[in-house]
C-alpha positions as CSV (number, residue, x, y, z in Angstrom):
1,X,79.5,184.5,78.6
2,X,81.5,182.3,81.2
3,X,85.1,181.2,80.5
4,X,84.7,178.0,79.7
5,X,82.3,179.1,76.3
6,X,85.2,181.9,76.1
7,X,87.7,179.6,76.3
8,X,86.1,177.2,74.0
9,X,85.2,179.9,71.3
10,X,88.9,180.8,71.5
11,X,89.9,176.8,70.6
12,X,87.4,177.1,68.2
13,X,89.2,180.3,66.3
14,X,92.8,178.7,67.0
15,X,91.8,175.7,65.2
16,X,89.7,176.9,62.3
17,X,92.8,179.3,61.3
18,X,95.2,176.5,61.6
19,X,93.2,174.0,59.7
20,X,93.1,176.6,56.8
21,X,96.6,177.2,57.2
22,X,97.6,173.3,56.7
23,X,95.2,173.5,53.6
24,X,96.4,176.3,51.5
25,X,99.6,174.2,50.4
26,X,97.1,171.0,49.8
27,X,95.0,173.4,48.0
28,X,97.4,174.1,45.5
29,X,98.8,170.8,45.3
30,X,95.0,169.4,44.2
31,X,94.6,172.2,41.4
32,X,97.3,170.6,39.7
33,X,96.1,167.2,39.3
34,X,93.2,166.7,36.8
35,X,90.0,167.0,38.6
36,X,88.0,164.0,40.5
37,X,91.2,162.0,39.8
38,X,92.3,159.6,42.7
39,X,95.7,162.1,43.5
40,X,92.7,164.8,43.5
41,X,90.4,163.6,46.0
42,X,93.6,162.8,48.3
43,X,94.8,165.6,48.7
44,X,90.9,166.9,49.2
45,X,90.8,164.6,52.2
46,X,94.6,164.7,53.1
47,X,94.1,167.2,56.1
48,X,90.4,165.2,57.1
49,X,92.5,162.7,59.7
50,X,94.2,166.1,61.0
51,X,91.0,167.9,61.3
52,X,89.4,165.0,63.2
53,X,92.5,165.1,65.7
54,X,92.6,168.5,66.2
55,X,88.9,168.4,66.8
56,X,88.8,165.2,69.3
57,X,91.7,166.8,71.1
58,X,90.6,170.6,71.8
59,X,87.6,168.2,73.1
60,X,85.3,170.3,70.4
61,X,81.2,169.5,71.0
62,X,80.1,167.9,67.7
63,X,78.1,171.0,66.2
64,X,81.9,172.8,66.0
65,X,82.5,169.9,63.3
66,X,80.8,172.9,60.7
67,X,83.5,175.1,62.0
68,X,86.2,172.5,60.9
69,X,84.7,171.7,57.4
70,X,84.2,175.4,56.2
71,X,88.0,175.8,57.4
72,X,88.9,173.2,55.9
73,X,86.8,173.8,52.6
74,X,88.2,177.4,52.5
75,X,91.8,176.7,53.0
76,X,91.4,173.8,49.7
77,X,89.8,176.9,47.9
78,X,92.2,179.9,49.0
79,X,95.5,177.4,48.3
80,X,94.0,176.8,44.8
81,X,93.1,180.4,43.8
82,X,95.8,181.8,45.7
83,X,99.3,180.1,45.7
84,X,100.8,179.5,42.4
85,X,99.5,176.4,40.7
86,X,101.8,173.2,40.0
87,X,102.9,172.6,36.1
88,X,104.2,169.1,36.7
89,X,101.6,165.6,35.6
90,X,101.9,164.9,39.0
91,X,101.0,167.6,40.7
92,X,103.7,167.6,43.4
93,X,106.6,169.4,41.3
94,X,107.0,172.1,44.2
95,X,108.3,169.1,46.0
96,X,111.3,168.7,44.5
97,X,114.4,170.4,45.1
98,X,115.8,172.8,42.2
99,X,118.4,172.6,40.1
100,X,120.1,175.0,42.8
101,X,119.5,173.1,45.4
102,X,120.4,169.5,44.3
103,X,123.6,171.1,42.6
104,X,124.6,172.3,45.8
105,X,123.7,168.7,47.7
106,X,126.1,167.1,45.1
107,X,128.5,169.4,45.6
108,X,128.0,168.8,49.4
109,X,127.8,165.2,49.1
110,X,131.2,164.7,47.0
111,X,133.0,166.9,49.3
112,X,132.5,164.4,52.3
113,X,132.9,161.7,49.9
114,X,136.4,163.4,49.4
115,X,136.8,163.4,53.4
116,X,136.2,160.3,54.2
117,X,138.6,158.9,51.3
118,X,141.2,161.4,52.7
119,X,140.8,160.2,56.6
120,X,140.8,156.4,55.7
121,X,143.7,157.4,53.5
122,X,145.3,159.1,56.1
123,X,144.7,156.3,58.7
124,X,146.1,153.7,56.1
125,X,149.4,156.0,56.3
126,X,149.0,156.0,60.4
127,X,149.1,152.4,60.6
């Protein structure tokens, strides 16, 4: 084996686990939408445009495509077996902040609310 067929096995492997690693989220995104729906079959192809990038780029012969596919395919399969599925119609309910976390952006966003009154306040007073 030369180093370029090294080098391109290696791009081949780098690629296939970061193809499935950009799929496991999509994965479980598409189990929670009601199957062969339109919000199903994108997020099937969501990562297909990526795929074809990352391919062109690593400048991948065309038989390698079967390497991108079956990473693809199992990444769509492992994300929806493996991660917790959504609950929400949509589908995309791990999207949205918790109740935690957009209590805490209020809380955040009324305090420099509170600032800025205080500093235009206080410039009011300066003049």
């Amino acid at each position: 084996m030369d180093k370029k067929e090294m080098a391109q096995g290696a791009a081949v492997i780098s690629m296939a686990t970061l193809l499935f690693v950009v799929d496991l989220p999509l994965g479980s995104v598409r189990a929670g939408f009601p199957q062969y729906s339109a919000e199903w079959f994108l997020t099937l192809g969501a990562a297909l445009p990526f795929a074809g990038l990352v391919h062109w780029r690593l400048k991948l012969p065309q038989y390698n495509i079967i390497a991108t596919l079956l990473a693809v395919t199992v990444g769509q399969i492992a994300g929806a077996t493996l991660l917790p599925k959504t609950e929400s119609a949509n589908g995309a309910a791990f999207l949205l902040p918790s109740a935690k976390t957009q209590e805490a952006i209020a809380q955040a966003k009324a305090e420099a609310e509170a600032k800025v009154v205080a500093a235009q306040k206080q410039k009011k007073e300066t003049e």
